[in-house]
Backbone and ligand atoms as CSV (ligand in chain L), in Angstrom:
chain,resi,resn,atom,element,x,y,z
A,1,UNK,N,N,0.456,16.116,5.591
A,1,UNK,CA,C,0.920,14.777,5.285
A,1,UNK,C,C,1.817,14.280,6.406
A,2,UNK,N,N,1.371,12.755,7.042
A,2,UNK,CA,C,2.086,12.328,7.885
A,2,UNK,C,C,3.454,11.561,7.365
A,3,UNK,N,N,4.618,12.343,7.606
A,3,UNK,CA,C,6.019,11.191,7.072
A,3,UNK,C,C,5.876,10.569,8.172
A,4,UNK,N,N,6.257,9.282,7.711
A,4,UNK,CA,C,6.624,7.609,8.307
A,4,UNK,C,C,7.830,7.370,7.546
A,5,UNK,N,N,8.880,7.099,8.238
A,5,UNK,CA,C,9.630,6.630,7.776
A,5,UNK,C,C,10.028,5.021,8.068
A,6,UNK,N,N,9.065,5.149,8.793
A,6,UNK,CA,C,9.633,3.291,8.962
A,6,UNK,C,C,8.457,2.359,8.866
A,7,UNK,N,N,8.099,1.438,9.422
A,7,UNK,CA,C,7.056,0.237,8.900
A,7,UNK,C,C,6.859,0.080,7.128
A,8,UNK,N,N,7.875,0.197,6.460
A,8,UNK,CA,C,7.710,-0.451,5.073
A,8,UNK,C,C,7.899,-1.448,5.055
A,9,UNK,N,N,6.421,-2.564,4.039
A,9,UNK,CA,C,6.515,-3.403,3.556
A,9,UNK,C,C,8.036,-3.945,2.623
A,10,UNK,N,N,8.497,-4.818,3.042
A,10,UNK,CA,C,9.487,-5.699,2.057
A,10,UNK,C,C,8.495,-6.844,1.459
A,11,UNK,N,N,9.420,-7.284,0.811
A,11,UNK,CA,C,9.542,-9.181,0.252
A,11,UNK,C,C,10.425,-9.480,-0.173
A,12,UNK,N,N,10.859,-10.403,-0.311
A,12,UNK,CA,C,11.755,-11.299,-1.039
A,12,UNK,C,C,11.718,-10.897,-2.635
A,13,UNK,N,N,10.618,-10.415,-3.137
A,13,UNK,CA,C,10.359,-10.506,-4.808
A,13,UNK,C,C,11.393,-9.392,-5.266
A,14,UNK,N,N,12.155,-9.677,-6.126
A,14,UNK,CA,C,12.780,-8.890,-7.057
A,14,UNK,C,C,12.444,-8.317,-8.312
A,15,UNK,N,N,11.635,-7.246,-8.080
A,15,UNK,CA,C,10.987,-6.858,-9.384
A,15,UNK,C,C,12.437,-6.244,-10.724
A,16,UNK,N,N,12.572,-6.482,-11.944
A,16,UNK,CA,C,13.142,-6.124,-12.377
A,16,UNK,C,C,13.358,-4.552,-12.760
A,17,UNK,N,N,14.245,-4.098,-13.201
A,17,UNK,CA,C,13.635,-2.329,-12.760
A,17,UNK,C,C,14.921,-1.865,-13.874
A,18,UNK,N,N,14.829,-0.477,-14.905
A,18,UNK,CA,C,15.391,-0.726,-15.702
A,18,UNK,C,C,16.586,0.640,-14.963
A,19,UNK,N,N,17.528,0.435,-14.910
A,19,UNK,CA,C,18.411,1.139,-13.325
A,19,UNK,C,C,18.590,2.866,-14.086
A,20,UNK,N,N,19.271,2.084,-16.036
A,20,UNK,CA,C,19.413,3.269,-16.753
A,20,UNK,C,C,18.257,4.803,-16.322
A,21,UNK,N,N,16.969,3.581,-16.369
A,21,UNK,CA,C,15.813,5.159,-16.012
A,21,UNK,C,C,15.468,5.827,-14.927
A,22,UNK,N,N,16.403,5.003,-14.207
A,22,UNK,CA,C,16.294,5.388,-12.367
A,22,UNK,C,C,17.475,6.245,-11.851
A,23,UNK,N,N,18.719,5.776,-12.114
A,23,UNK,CA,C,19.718,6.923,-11.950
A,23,UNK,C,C,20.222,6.718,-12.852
A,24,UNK,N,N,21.225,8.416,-12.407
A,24,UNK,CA,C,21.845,8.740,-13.367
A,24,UNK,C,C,22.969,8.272,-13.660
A,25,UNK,N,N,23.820,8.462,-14.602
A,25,UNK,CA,C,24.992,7.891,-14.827
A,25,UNK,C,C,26.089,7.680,-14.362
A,26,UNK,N,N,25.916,9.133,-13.657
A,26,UNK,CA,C,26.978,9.818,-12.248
A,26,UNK,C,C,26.631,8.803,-11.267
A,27,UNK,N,N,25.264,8.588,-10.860
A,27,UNK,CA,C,24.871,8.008,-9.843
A,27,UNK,C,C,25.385,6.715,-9.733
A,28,UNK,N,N,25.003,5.972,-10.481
A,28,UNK,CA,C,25.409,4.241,-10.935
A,28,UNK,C,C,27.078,4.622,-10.981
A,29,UNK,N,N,27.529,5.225,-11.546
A,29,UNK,CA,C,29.416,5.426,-11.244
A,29,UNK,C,C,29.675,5.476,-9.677
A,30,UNK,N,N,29.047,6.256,-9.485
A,30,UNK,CA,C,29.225,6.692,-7.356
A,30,UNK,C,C,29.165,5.317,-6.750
A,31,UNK,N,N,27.612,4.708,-7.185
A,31,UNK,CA,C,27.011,3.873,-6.554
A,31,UNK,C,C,28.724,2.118,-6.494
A,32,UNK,N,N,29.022,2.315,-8.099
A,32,UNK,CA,C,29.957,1.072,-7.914
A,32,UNK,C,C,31.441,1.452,-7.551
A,33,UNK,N,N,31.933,2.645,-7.267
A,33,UNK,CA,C,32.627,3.155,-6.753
A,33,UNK,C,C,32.934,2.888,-5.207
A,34,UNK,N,N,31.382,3.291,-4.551
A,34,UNK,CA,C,31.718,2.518,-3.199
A,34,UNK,C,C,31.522,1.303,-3.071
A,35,UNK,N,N,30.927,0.263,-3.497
A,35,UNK,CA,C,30.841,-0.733,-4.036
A,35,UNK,C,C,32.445,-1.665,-3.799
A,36,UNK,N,N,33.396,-1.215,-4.255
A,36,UNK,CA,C,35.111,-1.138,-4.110
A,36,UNK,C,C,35.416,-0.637,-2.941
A,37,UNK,N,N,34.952,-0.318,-1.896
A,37,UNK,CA,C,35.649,0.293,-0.699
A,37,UNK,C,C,35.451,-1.345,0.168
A,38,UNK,N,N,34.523,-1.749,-0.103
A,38,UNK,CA,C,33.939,-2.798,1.271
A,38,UNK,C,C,34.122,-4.313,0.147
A,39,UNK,N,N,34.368,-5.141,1.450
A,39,UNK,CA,C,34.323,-6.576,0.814
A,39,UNK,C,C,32.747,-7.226,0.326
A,40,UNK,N,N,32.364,-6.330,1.683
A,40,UNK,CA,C,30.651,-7.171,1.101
A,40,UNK,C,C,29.910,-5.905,0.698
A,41,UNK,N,N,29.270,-6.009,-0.437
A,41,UNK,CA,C,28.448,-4.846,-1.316
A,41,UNK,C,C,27.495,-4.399,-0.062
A,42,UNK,N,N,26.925,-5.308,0.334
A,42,UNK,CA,C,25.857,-4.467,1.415
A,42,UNK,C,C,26.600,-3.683,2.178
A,43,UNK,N,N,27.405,-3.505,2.672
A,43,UNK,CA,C,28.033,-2.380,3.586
A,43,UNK,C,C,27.920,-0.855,2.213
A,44,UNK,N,N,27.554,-1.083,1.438
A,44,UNK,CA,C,28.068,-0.195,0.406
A,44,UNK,C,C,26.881,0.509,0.146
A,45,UNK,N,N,25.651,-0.346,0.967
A,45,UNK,CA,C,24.059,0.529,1.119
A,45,UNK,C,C,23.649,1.952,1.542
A,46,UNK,N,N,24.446,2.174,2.662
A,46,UNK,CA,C,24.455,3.577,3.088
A,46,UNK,C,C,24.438,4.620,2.330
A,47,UNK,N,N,26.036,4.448,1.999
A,47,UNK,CA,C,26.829,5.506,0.996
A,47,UNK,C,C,25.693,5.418,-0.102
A,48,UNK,N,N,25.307,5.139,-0.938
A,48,UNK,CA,C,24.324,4.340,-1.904
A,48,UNK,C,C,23.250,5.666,-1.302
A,49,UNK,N,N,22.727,4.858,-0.482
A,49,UNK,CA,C,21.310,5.642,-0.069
A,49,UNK,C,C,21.465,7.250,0.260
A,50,UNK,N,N,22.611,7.995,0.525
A,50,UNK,CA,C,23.071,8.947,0.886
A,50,UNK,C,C,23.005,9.775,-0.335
A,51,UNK,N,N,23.807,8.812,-1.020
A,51,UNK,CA,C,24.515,9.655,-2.435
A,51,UNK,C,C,22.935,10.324,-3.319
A,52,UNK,N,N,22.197,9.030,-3.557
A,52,UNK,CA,C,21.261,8.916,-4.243
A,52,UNK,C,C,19.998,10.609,-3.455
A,53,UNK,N,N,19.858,10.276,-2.730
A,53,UNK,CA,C,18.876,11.253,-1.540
A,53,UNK,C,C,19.320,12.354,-2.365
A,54,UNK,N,N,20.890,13.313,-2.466
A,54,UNK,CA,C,21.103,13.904,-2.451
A,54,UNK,C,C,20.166,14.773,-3.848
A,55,UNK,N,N,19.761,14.166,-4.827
A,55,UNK,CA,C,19.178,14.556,-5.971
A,55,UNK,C,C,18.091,15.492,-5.503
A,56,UNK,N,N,17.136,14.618,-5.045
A,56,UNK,CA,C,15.764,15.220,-4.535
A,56,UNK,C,C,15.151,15.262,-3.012
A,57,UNK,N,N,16.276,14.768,-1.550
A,57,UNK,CA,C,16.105,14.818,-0.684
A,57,UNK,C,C,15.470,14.159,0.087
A,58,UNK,N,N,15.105,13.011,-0.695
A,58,UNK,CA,C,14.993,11.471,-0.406
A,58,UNK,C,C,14.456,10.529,-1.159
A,59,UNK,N,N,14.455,9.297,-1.043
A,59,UNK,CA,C,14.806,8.059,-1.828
A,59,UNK,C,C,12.783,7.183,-2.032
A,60,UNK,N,N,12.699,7.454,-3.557
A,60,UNK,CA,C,11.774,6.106,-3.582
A,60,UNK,C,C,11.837,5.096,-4.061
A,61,UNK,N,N,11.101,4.093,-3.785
A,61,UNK,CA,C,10.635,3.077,-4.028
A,61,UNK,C,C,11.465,2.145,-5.456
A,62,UNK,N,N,11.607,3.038,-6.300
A,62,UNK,CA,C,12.135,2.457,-7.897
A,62,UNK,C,C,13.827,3.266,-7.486
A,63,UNK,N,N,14.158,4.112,-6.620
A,63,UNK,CA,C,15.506,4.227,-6.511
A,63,UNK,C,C,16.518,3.196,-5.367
A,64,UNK,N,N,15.222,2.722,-4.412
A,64,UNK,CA,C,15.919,1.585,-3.831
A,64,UNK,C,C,16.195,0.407,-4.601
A,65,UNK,N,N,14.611,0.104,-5.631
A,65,UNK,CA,C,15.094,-1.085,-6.089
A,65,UNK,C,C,16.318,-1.166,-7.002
A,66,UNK,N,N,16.032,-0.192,-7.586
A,66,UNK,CA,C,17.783,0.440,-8.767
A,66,UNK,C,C,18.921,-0.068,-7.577
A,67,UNK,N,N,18.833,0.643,-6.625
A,67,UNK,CA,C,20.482,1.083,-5.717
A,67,UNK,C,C,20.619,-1.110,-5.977
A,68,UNK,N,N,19.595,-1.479,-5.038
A,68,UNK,CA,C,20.297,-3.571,-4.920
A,68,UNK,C,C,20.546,-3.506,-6.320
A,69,UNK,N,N,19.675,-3.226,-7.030
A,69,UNK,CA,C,20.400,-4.070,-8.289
A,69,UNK,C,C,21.535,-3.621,-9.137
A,70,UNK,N,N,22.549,-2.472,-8.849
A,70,UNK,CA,C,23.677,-1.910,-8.876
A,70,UNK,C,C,24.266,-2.759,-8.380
A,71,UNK,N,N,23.826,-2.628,-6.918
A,71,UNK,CA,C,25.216,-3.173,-5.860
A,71,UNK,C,C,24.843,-5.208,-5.616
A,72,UNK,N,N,23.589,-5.335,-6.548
A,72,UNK,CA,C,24.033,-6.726,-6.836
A,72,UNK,C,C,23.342,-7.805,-5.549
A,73,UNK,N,N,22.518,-6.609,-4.855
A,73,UNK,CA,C,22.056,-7.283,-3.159
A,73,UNK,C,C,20.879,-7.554,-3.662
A,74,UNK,N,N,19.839,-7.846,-2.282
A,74,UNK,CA,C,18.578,-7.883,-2.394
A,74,UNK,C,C,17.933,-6.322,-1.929
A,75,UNK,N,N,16.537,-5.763,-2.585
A,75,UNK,CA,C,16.157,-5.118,-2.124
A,75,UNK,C,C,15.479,-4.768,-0.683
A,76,UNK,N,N,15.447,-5.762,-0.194
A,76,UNK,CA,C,15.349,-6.279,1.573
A,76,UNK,C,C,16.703,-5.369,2.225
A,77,UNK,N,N,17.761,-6.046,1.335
A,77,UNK,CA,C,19.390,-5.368,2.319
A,77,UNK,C,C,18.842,-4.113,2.027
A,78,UNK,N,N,18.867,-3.127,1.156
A,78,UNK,CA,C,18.712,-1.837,0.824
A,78,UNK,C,C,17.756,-1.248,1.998
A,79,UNK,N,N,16.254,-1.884,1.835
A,79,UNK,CA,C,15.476,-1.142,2.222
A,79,UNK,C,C,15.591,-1.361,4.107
A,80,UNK,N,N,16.392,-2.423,4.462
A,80,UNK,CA,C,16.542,-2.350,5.506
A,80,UNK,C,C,17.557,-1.092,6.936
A,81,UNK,N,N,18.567,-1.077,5.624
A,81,UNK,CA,C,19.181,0.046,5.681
A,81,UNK,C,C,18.449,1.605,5.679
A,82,UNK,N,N,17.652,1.702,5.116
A,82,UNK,CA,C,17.267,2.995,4.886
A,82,UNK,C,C,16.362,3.225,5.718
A,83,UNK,N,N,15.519,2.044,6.427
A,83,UNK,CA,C,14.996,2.250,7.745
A,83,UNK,C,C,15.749,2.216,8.613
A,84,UNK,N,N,16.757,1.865,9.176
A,84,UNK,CA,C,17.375,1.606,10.047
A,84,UNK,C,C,17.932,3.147,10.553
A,85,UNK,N,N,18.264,3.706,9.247
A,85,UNK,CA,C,19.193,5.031,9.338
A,85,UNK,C,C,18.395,5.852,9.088
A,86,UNK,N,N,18.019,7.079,10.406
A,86,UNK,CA,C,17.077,8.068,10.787
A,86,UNK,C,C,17.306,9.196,9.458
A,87,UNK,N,N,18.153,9.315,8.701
A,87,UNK,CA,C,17.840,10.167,7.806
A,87,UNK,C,C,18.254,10.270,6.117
A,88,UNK,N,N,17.796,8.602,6.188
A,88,UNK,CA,C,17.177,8.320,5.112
A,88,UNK,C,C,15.547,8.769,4.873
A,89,UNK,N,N,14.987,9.716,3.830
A,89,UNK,CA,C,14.207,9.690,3.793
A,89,UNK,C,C,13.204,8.898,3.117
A,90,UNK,N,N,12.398,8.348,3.261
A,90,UNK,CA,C,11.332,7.310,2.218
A,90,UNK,C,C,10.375,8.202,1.950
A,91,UNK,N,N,9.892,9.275,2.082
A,91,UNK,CA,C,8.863,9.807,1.839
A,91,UNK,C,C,9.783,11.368,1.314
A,92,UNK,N,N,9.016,12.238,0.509
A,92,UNK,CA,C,9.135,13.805,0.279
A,92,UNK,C,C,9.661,14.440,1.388
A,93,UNK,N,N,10.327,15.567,1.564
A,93,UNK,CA,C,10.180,16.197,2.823
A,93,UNK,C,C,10.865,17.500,1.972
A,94,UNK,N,N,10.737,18.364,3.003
A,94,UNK,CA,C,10.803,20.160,2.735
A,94,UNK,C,C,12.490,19.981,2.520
A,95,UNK,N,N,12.335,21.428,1.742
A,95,UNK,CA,C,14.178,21.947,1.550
A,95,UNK,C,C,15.010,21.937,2.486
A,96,UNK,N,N,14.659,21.932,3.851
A,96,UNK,CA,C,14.769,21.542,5.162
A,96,UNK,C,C,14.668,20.740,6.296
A,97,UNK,N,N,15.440,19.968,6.904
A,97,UNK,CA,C,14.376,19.065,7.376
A,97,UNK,C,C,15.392,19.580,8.655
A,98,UNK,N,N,14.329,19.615,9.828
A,98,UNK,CA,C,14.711,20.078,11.789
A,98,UNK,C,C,14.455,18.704,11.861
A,99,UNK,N,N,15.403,18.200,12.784
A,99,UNK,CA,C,15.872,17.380,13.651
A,99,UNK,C,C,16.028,17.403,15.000
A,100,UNK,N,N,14.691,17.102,15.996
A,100,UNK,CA,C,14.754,17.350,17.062
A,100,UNK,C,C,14.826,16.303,18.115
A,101,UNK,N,N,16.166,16.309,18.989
A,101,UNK,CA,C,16.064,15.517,19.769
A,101,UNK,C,C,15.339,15.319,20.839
A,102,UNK,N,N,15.294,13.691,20.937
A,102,UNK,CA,C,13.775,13.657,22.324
A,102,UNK,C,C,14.422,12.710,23.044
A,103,UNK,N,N,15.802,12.700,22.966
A,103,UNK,CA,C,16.295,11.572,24.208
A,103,UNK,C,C,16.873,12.210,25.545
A,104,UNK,N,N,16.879,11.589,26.532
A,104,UNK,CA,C,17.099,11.688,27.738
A,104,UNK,C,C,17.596,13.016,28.385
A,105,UNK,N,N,18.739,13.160,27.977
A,105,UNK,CA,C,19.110,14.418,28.135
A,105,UNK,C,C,18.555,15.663,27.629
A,106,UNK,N,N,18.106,15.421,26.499
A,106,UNK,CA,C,17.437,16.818,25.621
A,106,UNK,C,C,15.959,16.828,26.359
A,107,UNK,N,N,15.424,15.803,26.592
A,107,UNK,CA,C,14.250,15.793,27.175
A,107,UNK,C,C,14.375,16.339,28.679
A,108,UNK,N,N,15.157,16.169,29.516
A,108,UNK,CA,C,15.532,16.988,30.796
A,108,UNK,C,C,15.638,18.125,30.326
A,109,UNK,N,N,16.199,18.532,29.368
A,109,UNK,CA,C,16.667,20.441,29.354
A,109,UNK,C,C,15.349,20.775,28.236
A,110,UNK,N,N,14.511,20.132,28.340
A,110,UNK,CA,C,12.971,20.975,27.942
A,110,UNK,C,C,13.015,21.134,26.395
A,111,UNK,N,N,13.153,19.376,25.883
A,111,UNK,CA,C,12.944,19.377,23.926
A,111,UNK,C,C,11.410,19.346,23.952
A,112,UNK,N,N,10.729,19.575,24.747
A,112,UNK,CA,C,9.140,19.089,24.412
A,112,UNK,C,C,8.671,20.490,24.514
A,113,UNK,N,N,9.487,21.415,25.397
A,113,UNK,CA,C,8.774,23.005,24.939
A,113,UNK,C,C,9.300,23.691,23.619
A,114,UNK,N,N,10.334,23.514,23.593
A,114,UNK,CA,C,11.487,23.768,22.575
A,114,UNK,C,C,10.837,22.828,21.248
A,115,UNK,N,N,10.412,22.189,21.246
A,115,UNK,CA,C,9.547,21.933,20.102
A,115,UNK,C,C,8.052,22.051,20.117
A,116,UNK,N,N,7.643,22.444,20.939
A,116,UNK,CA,C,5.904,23.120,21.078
A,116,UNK,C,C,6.203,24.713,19.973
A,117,UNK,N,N,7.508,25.406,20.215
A,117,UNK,CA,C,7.443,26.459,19.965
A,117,UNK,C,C,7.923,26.506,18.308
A,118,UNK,N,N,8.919,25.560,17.951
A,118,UNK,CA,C,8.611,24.947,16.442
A,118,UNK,C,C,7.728,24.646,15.865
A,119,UNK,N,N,6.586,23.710,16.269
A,119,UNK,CA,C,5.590,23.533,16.118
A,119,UNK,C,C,4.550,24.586,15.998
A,120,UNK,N,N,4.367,26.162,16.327
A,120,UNK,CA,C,4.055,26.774,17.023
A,120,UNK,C,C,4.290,27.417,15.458
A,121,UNK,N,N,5.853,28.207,15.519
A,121,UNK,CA,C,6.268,28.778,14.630
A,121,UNK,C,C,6.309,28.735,13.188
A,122,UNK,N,N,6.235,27.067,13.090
A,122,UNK,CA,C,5.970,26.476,11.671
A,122,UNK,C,C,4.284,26.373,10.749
A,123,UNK,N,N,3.762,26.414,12.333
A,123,UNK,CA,C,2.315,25.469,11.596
A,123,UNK,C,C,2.549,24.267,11.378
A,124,UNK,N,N,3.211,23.437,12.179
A,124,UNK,CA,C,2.832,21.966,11.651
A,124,UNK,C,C,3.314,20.745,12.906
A,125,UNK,N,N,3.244,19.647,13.162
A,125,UNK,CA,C,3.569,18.941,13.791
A,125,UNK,C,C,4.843,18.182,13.688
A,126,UNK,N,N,4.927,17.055,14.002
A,126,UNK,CA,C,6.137,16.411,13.725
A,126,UNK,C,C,5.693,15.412,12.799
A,127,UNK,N,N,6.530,14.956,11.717
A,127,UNK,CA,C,5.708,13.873,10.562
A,127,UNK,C,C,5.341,15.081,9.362
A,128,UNK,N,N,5.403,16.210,9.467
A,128,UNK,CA,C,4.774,17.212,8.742
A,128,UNK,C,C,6.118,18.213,8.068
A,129,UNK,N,N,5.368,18.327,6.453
A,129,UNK,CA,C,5.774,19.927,5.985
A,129,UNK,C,C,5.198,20.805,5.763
A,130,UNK,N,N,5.941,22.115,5.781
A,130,UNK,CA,C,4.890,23.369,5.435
A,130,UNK,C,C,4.611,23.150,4.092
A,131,UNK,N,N,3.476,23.906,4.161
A,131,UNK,CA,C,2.529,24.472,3.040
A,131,UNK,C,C,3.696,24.654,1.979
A,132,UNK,N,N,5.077,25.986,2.275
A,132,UNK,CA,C,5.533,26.354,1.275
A,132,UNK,C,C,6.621,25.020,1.161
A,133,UNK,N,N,7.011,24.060,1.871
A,133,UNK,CA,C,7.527,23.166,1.492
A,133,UNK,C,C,9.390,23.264,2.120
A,134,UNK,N,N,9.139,24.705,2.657
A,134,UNK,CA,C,10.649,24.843,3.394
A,134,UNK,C,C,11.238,23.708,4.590
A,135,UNK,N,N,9.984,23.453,5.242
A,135,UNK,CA,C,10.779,22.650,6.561
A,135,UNK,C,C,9.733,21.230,6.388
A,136,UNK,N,N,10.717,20.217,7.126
A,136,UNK,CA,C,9.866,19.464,7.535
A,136,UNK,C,C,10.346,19.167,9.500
A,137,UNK,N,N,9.528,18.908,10.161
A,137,UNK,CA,C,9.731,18.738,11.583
A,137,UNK,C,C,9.601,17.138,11.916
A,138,UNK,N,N,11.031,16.436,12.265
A,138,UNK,CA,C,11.186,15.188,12.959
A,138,UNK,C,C,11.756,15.692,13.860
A,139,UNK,N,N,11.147,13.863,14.950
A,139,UNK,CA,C,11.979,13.804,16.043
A,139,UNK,C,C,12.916,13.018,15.868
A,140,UNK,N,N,14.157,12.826,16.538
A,140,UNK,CA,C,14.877,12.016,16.704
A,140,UNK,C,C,15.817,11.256,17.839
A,141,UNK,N,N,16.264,10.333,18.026
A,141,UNK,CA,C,16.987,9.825,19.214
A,141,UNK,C,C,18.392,10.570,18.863
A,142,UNK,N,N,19.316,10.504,20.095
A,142,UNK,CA,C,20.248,11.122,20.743
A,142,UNK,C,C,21.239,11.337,19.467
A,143,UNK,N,N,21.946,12.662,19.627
A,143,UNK,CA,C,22.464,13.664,18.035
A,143,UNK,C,C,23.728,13.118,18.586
A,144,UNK,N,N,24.279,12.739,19.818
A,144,UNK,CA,C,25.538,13.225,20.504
A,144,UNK,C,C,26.322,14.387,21.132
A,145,UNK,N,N,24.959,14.842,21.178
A,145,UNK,CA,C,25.965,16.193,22.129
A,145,UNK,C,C,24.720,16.830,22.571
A,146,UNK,N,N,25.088,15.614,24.098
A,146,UNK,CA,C,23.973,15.885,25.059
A,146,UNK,C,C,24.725,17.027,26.183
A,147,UNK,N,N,25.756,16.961,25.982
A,147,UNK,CA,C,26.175,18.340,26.983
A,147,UNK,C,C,25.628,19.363,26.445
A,148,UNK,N,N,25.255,19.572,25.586
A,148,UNK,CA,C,24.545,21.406,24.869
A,148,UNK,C,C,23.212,20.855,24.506
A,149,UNK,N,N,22.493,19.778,25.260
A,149,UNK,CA,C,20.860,19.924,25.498
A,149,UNK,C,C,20.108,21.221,25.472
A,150,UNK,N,N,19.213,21.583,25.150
A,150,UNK,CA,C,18.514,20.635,24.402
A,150,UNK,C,C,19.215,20.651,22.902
A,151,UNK,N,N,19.062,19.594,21.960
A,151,UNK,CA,C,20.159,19.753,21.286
A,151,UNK,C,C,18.909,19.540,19.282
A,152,UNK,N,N,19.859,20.168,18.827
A,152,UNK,CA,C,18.745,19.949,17.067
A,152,UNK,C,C,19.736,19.502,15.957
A,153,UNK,N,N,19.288,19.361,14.903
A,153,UNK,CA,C,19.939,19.498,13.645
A,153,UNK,C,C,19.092,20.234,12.883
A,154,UNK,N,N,19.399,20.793,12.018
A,154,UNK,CA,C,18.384,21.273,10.530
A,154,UNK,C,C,19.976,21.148,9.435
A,155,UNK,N,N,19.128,19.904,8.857
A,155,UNK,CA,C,20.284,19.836,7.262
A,155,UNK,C,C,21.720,19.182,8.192
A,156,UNK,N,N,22.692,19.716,7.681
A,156,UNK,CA,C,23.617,19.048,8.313
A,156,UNK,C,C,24.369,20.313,9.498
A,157,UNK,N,N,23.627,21.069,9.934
A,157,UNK,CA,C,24.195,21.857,11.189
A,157,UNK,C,C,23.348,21.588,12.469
A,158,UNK,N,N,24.753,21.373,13.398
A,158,UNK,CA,C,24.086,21.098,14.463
A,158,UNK,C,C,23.836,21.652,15.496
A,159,UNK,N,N,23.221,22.377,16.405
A,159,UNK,CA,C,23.066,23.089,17.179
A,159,UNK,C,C,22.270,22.680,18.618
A,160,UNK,N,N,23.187,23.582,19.430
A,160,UNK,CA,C,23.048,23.206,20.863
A,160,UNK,C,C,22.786,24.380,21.844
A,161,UNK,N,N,22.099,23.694,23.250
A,161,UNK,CA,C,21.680,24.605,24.097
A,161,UNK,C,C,20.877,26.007,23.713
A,162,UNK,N,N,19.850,25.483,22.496
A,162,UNK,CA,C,18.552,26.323,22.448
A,162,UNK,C,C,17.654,26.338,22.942
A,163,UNK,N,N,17.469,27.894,22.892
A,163,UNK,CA,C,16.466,28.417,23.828
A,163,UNK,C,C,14.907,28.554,22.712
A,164,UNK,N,N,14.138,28.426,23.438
A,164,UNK,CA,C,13.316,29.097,23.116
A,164,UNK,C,C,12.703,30.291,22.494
A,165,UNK,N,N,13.457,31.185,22.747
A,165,UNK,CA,C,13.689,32.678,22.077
A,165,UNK,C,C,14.806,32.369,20.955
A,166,UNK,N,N,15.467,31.748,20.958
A,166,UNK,CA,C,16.602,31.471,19.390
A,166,UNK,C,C,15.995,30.694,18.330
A,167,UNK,N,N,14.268,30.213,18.416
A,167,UNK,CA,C,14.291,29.396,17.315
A,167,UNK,C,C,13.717,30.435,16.081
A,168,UNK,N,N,13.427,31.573,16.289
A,168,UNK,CA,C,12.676,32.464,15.410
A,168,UNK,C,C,14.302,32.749,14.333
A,169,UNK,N,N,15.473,32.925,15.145
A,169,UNK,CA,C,16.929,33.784,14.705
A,169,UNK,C,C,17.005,31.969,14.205
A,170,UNK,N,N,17.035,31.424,14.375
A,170,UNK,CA,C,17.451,30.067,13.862
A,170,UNK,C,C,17.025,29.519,12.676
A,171,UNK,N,N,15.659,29.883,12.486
A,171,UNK,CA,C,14.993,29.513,11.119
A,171,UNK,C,C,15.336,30.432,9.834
A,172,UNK,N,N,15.143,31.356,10.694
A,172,UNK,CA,C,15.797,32.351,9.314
A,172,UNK,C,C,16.747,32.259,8.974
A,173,UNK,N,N,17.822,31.242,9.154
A,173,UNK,CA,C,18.981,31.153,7.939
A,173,UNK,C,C,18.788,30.267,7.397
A,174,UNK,N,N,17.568,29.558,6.945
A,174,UNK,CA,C,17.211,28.614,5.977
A,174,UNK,C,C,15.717,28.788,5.066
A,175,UNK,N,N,16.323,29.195,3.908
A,175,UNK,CA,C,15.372,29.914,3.163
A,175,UNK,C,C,14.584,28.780,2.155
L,1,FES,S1,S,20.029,13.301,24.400
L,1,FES,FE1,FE,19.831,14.901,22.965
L,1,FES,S2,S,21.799,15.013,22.045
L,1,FES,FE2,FE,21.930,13.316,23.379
């Protein structure tokens, strides 16, 4: 399966959506919680889209339209946000998701072999999860810490100046 995370259709239409059956109670509390941090609710999309992910590891279709109609926006603001921001997910992805950078610097210190050998190791491409559903493999633009090129994420750890020979010791701490 190819993930896309971006080119989703919007519109203007506001389908009504019943929020109770979409999140949870906790969730809708979180959701108007940050809601109170910012003057304008749309700044309050992120946090929103973050919080929500956290359930099942990314966000569909009836949880975006829920999140606007919490925070009172259009589902346009929402879903614009969640494309915008590389790890929002719109589609399924593994218990894992690698994060590989392909900008400038990482691409000088050799992210295109350094991910041949992910690719390699996983069985799968980029856009893709395994079979057992552990990883999924994206690329991404610049992590910030292009001094330890080539540079990754998996989940929220970030790691720098891997080799080639470290991605076998690297995977195995994510089960
Ligand atoms: S270019 Fe890869 S971390 Fe900046």
């Amino acid at each position: 399966m190819i993930l896309k995370n971006k080119a989703r259709i919007v519109t203007d239409q506001q389908p009504h959506i019943n929020v109770e059956a979409v999140l949870t109670e906790s969730e809708r509390a979180a959701l108007h919680d940050f809601m109170h941090h910012y003057p304008d609710p749309r700044a309050a999309s992120l946090d929103s889209l973050k919080h929500v992910q956290k359930r099942n590891g990314w966000v569909d279709d009836a949880q975006v339209n829920a999140i606007a109609q919490v925070l009172g926006i259009s589902i346009p603001d929402v879903e614009g946000v969640a494309t915008f921001y590389n790890r929002i997910y719109r589609q399924p992805v593994g218990r894992h998701v690698i994060l590989l950078c392909d900008s400038i610097a990482c691409f000088l210190m050799g992210n295109e072999s350094l991910a041949d050998v992910f690719k390699k190791q996983l069985g799968i491409q980029y856009g893709q999860t395994t079979p057992d559903g552990r990883f999924t493999l994206l690329p991404i633009c610049c992590l910030g810490n292009c001094d330890k090129a080539p540079s990754l994420m998996i989940d929220e750890d970030t790691y720098g100046l891997v080799s080639r020979a470290q991605v076998a010791e690297v995977l195995e701490q994510y089960l």
